[in-house]
C-alpha positions in Angstrom: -24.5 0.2 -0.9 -22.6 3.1 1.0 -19.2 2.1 1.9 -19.5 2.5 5.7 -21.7 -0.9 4.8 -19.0 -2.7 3.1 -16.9 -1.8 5.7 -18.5 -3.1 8.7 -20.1 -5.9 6.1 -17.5 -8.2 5.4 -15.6 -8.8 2.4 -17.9 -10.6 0.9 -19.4 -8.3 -2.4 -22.9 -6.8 -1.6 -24.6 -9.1 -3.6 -23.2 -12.7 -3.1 -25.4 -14.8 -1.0 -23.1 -15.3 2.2 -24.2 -17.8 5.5 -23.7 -15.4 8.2 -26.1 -14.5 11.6 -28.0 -11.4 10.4 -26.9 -11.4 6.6 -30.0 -12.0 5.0 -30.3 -14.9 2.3 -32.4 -17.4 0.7 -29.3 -20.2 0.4 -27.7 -20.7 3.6 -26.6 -24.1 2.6 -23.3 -24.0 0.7 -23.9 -25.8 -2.4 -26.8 -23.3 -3.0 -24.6 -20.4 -2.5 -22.1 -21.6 -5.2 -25.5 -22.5 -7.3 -26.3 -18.7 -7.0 -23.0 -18.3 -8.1 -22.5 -20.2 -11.2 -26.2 -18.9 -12.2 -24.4 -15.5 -12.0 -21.8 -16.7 -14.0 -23.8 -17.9 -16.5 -25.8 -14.3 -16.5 -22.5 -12.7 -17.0 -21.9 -14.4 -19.7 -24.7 -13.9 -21.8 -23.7 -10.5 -21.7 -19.7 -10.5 -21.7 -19.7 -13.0 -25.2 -21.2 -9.6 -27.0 -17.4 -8.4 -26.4 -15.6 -11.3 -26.9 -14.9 -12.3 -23.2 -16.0 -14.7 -20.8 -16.1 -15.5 -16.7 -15.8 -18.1 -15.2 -15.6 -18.8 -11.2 -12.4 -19.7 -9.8 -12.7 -21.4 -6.3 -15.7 -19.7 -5.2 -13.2 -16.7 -4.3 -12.9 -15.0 -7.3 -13.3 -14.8 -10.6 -10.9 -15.1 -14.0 -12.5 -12.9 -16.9 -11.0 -13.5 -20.1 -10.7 -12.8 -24.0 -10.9 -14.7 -26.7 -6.9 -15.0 -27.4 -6.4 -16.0 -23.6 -5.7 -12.7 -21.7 -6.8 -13.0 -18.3 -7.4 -10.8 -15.2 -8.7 -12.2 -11.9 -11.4 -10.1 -10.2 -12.5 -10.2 -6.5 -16.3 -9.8 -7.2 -18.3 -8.7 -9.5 -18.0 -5.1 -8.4 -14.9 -5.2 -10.4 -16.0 -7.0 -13.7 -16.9 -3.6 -15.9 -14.2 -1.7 -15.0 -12.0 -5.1 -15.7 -13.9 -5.7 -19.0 -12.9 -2.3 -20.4 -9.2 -2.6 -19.7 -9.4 -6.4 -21.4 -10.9 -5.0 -24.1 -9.2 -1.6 -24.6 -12.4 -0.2 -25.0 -15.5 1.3 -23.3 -18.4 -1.3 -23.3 -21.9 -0.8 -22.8 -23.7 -3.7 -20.9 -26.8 -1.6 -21.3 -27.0 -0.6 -24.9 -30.4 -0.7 -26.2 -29.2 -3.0 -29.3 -27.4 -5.2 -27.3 -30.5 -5.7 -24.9 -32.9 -6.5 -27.5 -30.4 -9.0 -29.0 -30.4 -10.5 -25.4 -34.3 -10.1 -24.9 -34.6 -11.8 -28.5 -32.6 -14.7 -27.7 -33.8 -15.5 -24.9 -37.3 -15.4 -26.2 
């Protein structure tokens, strides 16, 4: 998305399902919005335990990554998630490495 978008968009992240006139989505109703939500959440997941971190929602507002000994950033959306990831883990991370993938692929059948 350009940023002039975001702008005039809202801030809402691109790619959260949000019940506004003209915003398209498929869950208008609220408690399918925060089911799209935790399914994301769980998505995330799947891929942040290969690192040793985990999301979880935190009042439908933001989100609280953390580590595995408890350190903890809140994120806005998750447009900030990588970049948050890679400072938690003082390293950089690759959600698209091709071993990681076919671990994912393999376990999920």
């Amino acid at each position: 998305m350009c940023s002039l978008c975001g702008i005039l968009g809202g801030n809402e992240h691109w790619a959260d399902a949000v019940a506004r006139p003209g915003v398209y989505t498929r869950n208008t109703e609220r408690i399918d919005r925060r089911r799209e939500r935790a399914s994301r959440v769980r998505i995330a997941n799947r891929v942040l335990a290969a690192f040793g971190l985990s999301l979880s929602d935190w009042q439908g507002t933001s989100f609280l990554l953390s580590t595995r000994t408890g350190k903890t950033e809140i994120i806005e959306d998750l447009g900030h998630l990588w970049p948050a990831a890679e400072k938690l883990a003082g390293r950089d991370l690759d959600p698209l490495a091709p071993a990681l993938l076919d671990r994912l692929d393999g376990a999920h059948g």
